[in-house]
PDB file as gemmi writes it, atoms N, CA and C in Angstrom:
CRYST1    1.000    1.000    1.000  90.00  90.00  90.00 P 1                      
ATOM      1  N   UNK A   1       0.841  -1.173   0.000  1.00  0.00           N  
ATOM      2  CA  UNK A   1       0.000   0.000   0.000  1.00  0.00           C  
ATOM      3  C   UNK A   1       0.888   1.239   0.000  1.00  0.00           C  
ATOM      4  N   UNK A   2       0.716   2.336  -0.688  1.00  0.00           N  
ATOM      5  CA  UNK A   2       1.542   3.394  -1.011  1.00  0.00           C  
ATOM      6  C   UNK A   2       0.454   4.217  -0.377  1.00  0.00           C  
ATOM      7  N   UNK A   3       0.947   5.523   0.357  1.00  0.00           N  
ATOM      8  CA  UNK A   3       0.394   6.576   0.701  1.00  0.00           C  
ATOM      9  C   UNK A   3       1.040   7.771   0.211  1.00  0.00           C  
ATOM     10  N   UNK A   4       0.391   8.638  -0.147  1.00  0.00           N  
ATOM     11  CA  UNK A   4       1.050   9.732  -0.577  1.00  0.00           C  
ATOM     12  C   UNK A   4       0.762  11.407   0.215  1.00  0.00           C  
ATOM     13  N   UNK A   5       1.831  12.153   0.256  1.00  0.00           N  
ATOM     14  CA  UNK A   5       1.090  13.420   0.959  1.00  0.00           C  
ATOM     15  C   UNK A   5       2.202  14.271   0.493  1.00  0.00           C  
ATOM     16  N   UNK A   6       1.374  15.759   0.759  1.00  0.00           N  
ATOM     17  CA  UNK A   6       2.262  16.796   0.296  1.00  0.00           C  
ATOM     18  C   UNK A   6       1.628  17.481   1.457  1.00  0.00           C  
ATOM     19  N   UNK A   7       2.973  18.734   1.749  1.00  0.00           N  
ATOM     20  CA  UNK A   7       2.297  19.702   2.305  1.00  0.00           C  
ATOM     21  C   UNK A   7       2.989  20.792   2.187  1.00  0.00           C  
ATOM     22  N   UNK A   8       1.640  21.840   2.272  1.00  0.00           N  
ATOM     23  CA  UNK A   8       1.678  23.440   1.113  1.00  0.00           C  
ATOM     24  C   UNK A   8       1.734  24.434   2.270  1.00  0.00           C  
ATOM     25  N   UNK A   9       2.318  25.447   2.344  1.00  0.00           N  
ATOM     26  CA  UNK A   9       2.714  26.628   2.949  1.00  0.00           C  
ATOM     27  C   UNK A   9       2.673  27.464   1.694  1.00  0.00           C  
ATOM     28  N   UNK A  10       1.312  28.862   2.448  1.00  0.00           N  
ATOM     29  CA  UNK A  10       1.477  29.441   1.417  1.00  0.00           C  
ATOM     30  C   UNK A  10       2.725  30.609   1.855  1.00  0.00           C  
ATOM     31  N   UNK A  11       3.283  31.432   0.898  1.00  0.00           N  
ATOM     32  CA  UNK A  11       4.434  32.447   0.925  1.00  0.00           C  
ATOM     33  C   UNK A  11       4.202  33.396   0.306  1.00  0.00           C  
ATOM     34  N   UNK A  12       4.766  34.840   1.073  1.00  0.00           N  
ATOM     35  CA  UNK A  12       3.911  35.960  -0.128  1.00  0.00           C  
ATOM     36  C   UNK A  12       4.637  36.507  -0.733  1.00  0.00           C  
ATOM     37  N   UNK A  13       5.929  35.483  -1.248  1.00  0.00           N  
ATOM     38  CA  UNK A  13       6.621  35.868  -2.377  1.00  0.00           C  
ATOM     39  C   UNK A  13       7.434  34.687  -2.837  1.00  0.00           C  
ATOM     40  N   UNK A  14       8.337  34.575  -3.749  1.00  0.00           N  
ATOM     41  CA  UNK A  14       9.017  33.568  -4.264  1.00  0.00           C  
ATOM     42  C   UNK A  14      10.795  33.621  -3.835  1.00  0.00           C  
ATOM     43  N   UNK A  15      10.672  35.155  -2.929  1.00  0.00           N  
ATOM     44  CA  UNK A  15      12.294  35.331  -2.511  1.00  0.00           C  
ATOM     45  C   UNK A  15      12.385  34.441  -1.058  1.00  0.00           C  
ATOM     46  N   UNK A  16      14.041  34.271  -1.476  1.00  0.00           N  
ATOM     47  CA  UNK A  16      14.438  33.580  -0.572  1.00  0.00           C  
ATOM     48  C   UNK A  16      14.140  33.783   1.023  1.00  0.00           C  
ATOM     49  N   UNK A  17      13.949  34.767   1.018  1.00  0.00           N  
ATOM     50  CA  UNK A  17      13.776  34.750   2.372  1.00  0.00           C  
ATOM     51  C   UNK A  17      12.537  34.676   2.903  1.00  0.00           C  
ATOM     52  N   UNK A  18      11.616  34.531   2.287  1.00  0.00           N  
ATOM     53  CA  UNK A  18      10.347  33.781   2.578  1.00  0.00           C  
ATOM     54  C   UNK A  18      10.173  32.502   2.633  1.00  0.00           C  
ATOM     55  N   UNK A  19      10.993  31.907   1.450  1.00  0.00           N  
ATOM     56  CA  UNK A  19      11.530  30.454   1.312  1.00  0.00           C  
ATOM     57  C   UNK A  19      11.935  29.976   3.276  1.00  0.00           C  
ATOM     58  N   UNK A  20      12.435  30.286   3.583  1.00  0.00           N  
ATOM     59  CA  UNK A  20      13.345  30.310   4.597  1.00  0.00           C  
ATOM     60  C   UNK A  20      12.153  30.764   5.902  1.00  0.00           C  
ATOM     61  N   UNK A  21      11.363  31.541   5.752  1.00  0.00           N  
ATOM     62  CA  UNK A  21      10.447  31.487   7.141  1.00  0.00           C  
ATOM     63  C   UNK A  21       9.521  30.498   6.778  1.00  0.00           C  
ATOM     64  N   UNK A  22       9.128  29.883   5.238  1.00  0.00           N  
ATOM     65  CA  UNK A  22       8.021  29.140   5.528  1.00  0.00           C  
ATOM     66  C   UNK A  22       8.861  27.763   5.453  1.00  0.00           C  
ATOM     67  N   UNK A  23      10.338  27.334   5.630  1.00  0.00           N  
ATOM     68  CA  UNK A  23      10.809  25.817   6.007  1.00  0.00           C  
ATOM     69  C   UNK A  23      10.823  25.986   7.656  1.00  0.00           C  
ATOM     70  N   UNK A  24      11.020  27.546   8.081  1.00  0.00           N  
ATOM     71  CA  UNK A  24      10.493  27.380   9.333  1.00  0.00           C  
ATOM     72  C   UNK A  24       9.685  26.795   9.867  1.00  0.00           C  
ATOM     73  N   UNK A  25       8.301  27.820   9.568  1.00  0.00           N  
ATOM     74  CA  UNK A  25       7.059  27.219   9.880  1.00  0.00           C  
ATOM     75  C   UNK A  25       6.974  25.700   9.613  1.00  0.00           C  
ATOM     76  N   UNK A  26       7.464  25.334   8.370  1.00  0.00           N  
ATOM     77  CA  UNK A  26       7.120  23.706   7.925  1.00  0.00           C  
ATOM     78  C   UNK A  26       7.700  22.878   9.197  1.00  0.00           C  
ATOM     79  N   UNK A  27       8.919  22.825   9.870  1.00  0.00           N  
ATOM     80  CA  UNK A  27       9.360  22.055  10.696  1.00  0.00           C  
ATOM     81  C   UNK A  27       9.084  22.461  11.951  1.00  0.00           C  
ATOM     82  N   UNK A  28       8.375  23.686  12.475  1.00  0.00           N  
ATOM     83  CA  UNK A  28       7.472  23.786  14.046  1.00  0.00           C  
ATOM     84  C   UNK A  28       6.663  22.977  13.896  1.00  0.00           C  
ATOM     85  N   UNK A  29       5.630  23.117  12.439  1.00  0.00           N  
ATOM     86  CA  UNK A  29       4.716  22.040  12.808  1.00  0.00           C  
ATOM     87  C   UNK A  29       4.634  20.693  12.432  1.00  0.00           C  
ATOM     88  N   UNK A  30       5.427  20.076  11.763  1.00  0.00           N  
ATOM     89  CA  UNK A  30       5.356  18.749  10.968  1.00  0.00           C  
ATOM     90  C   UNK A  30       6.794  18.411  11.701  1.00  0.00           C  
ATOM     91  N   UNK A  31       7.838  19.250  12.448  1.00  0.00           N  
ATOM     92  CA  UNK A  31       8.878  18.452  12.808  1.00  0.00           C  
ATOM     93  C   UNK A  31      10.413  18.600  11.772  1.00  0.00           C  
ATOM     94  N   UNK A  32      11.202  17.516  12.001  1.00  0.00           N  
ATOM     95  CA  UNK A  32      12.154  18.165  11.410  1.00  0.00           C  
ATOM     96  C   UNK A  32      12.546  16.655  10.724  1.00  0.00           C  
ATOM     97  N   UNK A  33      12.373  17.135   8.903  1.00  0.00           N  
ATOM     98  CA  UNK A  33      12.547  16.422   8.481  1.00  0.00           C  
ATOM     99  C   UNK A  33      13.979  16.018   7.875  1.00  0.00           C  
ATOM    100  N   UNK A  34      14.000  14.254   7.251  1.00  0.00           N  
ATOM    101  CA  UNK A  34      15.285  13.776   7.181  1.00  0.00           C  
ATOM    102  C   UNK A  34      16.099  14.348   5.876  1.00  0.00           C  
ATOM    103  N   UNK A  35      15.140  14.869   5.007  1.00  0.00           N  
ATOM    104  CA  UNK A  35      15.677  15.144   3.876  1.00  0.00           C  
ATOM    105  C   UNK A  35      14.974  16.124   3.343  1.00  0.00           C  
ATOM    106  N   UNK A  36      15.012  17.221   2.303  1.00  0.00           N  
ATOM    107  CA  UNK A  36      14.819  18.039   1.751  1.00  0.00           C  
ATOM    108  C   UNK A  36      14.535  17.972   0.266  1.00  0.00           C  
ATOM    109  N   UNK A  37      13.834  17.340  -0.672  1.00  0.00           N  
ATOM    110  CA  UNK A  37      13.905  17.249  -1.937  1.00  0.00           C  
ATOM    111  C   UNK A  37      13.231  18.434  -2.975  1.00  0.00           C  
ATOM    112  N   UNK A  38      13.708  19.218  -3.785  1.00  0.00           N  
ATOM    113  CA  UNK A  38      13.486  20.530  -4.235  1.00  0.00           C  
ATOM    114  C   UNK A  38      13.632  20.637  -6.141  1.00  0.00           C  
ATOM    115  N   UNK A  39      13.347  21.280  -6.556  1.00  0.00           N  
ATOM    116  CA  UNK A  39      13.922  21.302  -7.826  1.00  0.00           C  
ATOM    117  C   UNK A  39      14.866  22.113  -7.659  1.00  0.00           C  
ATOM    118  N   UNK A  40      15.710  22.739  -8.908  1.00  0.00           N  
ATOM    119  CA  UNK A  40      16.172  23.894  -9.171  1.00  0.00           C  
ATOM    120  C   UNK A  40      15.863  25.124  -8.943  1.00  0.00           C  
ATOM    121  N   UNK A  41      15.060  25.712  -8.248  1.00  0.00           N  
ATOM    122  CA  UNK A  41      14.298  26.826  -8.558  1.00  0.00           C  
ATOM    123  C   UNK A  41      15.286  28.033  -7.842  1.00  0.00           C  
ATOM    124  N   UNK A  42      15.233  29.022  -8.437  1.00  0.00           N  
ATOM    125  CA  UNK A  42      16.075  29.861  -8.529  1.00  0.00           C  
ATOM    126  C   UNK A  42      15.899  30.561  -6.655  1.00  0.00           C  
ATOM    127  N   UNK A  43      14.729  30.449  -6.465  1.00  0.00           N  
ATOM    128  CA  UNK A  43      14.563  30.796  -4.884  1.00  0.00           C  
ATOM    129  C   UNK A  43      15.087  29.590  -3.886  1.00  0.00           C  
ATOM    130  N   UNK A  44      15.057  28.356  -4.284  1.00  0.00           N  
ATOM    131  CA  UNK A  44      16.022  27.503  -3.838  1.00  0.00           C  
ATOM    132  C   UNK A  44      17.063  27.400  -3.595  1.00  0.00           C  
ATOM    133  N   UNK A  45      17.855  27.378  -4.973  1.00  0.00           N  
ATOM    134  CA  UNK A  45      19.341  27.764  -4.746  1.00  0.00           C  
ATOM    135  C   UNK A  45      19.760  28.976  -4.091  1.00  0.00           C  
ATOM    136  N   UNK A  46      18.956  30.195  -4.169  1.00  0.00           N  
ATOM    137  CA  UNK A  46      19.252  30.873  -3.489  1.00  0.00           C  
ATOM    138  C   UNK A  46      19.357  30.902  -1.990  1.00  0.00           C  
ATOM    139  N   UNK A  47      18.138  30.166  -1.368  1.00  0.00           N  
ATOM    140  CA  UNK A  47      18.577  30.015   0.491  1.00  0.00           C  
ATOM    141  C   UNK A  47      19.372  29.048   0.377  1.00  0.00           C  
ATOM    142  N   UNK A  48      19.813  28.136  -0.153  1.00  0.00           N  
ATOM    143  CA  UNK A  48      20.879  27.376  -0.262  1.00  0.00           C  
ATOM    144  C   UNK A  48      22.235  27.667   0.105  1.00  0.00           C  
ATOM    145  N   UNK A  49      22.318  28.817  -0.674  1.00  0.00           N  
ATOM    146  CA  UNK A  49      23.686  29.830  -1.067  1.00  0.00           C  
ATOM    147  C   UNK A  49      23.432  30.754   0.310  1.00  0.00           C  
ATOM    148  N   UNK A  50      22.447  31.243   0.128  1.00  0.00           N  
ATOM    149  CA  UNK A  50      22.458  31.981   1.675  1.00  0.00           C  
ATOM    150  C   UNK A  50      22.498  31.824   3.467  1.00  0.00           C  
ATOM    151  N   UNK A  51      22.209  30.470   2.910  1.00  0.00           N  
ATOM    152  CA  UNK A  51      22.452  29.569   4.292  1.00  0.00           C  
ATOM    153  C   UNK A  51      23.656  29.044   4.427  1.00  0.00           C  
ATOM    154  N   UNK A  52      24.589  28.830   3.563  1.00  0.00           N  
ATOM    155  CA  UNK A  52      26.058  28.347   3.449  1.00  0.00           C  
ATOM    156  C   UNK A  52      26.862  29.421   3.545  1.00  0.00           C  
ATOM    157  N   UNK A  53      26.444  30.789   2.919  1.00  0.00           N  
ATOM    158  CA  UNK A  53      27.482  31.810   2.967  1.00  0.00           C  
ATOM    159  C   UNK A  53      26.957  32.619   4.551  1.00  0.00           C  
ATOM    160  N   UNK A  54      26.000  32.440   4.792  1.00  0.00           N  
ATOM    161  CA  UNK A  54      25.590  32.711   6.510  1.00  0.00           C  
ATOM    162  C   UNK A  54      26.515  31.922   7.731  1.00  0.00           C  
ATOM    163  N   UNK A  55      26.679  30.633   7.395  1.00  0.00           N  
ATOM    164  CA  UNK A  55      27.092  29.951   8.152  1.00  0.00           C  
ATOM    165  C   UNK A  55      28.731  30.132   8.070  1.00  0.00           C  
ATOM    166  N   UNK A  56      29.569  30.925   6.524  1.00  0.00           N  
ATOM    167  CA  UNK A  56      30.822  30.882   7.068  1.00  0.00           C  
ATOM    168  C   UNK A  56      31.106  32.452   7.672  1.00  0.00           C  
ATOM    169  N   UNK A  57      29.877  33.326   7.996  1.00  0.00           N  
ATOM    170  CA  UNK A  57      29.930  34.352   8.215  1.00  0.00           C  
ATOM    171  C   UNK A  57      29.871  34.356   9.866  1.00  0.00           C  
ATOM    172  N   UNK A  58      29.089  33.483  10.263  1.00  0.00           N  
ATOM    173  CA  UNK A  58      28.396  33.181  11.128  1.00  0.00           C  
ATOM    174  C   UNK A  58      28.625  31.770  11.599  1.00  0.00           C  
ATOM    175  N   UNK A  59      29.739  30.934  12.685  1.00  0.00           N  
ATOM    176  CA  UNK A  59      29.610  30.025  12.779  1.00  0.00           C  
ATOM    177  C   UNK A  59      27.941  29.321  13.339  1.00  0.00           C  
ATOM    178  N   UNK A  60      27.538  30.690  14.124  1.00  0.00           N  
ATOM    179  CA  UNK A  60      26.376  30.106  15.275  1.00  0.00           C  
ATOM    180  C   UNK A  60      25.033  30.022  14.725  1.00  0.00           C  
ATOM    181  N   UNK A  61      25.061  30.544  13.157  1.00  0.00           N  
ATOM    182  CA  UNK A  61      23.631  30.629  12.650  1.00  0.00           C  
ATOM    183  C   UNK A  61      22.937  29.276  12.961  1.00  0.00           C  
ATOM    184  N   UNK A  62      21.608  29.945  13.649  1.00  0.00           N  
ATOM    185  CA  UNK A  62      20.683  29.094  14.139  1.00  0.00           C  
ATOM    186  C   UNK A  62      19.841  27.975  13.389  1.00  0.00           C  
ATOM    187  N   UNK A  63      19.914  28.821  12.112  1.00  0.00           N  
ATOM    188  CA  UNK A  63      18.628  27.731  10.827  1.00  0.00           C  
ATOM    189  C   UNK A  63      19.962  26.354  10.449  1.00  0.00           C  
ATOM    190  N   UNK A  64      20.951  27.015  10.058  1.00  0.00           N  
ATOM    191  CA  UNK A  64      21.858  26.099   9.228  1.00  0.00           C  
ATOM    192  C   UNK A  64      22.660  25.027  10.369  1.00  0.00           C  
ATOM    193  N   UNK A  65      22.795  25.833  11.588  1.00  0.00           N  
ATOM    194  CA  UNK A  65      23.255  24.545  12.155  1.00  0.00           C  
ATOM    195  C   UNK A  65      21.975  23.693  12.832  1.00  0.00           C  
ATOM    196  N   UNK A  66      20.703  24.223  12.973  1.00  0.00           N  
ATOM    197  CA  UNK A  66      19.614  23.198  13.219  1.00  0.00           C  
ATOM    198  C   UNK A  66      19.597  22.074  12.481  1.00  0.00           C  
ATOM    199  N   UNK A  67      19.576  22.540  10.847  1.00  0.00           N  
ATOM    200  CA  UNK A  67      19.482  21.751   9.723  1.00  0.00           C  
ATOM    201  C   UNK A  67      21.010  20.415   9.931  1.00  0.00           C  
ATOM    202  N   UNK A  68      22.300  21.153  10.263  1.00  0.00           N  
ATOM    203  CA  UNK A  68      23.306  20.307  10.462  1.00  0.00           C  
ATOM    204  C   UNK A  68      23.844  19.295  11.433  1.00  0.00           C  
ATOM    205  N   UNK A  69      22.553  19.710  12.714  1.00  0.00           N  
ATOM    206  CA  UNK A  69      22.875  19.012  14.116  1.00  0.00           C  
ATOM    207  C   UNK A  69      21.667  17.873  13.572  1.00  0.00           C  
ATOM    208  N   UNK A  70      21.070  18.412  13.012  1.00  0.00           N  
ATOM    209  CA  UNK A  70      19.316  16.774  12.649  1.00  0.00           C  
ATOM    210  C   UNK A  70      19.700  16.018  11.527  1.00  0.00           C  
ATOM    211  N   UNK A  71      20.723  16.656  10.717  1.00  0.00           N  
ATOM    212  CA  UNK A  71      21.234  15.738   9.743  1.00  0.00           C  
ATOM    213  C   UNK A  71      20.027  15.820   8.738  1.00  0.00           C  
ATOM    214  N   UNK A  72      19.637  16.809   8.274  1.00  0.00           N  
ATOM    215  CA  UNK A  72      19.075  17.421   7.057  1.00  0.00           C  
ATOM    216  C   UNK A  72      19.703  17.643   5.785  1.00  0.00           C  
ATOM    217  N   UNK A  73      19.267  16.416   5.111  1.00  0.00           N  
ATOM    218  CA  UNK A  73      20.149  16.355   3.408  1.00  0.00           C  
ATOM    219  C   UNK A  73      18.530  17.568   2.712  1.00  0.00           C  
ATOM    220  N   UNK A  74      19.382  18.184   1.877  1.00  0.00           N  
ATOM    221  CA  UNK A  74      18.626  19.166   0.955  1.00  0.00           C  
ATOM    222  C   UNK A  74      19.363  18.789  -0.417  1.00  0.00           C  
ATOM    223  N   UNK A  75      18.274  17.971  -1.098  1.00  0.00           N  
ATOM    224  CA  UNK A  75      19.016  17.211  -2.457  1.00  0.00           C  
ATOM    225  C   UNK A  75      17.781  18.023  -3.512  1.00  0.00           C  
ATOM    226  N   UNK A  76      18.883  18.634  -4.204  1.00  0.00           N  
ATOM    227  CA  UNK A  76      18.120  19.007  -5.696  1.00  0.00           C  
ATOM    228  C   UNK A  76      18.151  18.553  -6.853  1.00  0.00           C  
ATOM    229  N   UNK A  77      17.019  18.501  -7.334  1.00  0.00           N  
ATOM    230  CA  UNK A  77      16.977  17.046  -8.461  1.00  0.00           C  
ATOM    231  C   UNK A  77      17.358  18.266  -9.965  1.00  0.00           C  
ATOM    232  N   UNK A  78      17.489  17.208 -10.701  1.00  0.00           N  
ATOM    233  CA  UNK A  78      18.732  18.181 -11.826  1.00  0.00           C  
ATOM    234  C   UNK A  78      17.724  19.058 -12.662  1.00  0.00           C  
ATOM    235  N   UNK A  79      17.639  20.120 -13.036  1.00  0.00           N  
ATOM    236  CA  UNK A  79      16.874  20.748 -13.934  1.00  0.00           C  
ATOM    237  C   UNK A  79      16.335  20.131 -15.611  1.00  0.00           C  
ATOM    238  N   UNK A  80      15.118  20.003 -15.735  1.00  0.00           N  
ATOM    239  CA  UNK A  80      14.699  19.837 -16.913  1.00  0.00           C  
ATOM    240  C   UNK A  80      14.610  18.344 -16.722  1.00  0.00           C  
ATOM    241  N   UNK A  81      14.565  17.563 -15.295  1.00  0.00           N  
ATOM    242  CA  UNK A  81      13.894  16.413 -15.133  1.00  0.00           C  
ATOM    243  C   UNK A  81      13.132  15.974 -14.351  1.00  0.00           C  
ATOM    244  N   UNK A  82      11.566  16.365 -14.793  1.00  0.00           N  
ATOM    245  CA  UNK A  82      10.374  16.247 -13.897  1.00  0.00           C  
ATOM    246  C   UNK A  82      10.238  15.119 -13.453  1.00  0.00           C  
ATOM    247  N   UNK A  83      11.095  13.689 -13.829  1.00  0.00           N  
ATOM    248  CA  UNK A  83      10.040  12.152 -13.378  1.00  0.00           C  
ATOM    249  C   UNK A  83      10.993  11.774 -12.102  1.00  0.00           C  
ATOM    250  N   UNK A  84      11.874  13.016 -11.952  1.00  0.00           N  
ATOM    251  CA  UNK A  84      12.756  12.739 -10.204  1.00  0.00           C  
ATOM    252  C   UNK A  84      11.621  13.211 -10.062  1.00  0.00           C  
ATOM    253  N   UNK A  85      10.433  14.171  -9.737  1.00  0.00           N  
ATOM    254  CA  UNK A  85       9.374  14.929  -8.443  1.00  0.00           C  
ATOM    255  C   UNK A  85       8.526  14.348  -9.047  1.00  0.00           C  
ATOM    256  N   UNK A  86       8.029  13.634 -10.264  1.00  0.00           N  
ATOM    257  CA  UNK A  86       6.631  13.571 -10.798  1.00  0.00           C  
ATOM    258  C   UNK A  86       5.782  12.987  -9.964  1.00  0.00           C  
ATOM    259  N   UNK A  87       5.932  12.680  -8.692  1.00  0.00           N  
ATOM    260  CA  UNK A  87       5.110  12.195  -7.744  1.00  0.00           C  
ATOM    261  C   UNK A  87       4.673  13.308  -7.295  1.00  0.00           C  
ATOM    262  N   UNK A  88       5.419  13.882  -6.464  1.00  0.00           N  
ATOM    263  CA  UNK A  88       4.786  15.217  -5.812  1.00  0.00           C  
ATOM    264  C   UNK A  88       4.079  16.627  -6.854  1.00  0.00           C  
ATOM    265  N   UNK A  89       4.936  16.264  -8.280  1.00  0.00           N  
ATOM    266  CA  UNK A  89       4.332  17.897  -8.877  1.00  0.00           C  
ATOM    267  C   UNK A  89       2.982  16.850  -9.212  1.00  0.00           C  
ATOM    268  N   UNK A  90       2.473  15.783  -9.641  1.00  0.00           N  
ATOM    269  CA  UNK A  90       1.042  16.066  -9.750  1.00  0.00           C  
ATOM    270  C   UNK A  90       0.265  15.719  -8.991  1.00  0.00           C  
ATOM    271  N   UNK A  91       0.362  15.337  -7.932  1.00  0.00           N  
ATOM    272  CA  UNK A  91       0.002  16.319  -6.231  1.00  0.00           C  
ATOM    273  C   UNK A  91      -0.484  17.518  -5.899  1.00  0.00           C  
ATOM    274  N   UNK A  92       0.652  18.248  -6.711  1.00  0.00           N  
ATOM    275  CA  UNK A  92       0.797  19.976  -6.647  1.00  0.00           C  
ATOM    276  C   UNK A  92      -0.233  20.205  -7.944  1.00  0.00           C  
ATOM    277  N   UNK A  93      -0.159  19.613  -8.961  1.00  0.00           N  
ATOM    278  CA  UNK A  93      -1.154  19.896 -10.275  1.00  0.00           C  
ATOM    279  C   UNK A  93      -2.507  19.565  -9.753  1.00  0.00           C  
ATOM    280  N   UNK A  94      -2.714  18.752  -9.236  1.00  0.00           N  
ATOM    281  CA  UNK A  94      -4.465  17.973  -8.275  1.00  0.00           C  
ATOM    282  C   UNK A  94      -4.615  19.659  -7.585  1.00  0.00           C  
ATOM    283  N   UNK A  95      -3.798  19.899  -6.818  1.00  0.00           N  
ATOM    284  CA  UNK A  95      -3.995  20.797  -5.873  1.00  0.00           C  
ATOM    285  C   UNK A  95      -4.729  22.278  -6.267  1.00  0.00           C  
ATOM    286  N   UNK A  96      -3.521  22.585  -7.163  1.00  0.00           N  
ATOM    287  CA  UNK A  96      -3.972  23.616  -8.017  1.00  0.00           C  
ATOM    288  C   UNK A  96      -5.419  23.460  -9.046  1.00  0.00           C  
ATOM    289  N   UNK A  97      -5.156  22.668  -9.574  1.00  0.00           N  
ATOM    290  CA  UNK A  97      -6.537  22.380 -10.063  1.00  0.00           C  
ATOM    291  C   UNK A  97      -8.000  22.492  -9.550  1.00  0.00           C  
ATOM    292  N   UNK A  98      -7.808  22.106  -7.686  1.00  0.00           N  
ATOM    293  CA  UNK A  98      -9.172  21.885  -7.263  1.00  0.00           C  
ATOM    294  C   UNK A  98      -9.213  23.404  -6.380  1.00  0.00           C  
ATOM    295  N   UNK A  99      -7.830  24.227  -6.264  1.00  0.00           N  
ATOM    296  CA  UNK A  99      -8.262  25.202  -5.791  1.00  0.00           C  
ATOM    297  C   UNK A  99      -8.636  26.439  -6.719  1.00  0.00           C  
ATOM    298  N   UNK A 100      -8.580  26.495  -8.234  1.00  0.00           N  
ATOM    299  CA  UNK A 100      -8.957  27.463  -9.500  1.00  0.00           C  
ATOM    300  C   UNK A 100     -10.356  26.929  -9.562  1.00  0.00           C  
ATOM    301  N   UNK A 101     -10.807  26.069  -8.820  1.00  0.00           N  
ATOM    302  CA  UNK A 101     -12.276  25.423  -9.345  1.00  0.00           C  
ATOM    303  C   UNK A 101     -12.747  26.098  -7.552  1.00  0.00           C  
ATOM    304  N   UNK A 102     -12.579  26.056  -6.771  1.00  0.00           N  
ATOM    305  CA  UNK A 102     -12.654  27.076  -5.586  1.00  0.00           C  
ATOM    306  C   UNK A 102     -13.080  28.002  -5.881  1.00  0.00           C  
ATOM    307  N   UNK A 103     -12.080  29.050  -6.430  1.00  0.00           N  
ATOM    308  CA  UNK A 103     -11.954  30.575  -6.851  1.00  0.00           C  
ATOM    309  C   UNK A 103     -12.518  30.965  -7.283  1.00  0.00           C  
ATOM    310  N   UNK A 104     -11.903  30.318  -8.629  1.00  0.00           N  
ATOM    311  CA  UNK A 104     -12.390  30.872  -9.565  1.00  0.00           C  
ATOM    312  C   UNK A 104     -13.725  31.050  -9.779  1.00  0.00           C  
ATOM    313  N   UNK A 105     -14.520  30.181  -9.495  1.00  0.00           N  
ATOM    314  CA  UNK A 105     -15.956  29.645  -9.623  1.00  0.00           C  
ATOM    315  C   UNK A 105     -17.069  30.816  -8.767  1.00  0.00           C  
TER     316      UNK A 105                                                      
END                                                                             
């Protein structure tokens, strides 16, 4: 038996640093997960980069060594290959779909 789940935080922008309060929020309430799986997305790589260049700025930063004391892999799957996420993006396509039929309607 396969179960499947996603879960959506909305953000009121696509910059990184929103990225970054809503993996907050995601791990107060769901906990702290083992792995991180993401595409490419340009707001991605960016807290990526900003959490690594924080941390040599900053040995004590709080997000990046949380992520490094729980042993949090953040693996990004290679650009221009959807069937690494195609589980979760049509999840995300269901989602979207039933909330434009919400709205829109």
């Amino acid at each position: 038996m396969t179960t499947r789940a996603i879960h959506l935080e909305v953000a009121p922008s696509r910059e990184t640093d929103d990225f970054i309060n809503v993996l907050r929020q995601f791990i107060a309430r769901r906990g702290t997960p083992k792995e991180i799986r993401t595409d490419c997305g340009t707001n991605f790589r960016g807290a990526d980069k900003e959490l690594k260049s924080a941390t040599k700025a900053w040995s004590e930063d709080r997000l990046e060594d949380q992520l490094s004391q729980r042993g949090i892999d953040w693996i990004f799957h290679p650009p221009n290959a959807p069937h690494f996420s195609g589980v979760w993006e049509r999840l995300i396509r269901e989602t979207k779909r039933a909330l434009k039929a919400i709205f829109v309607a």
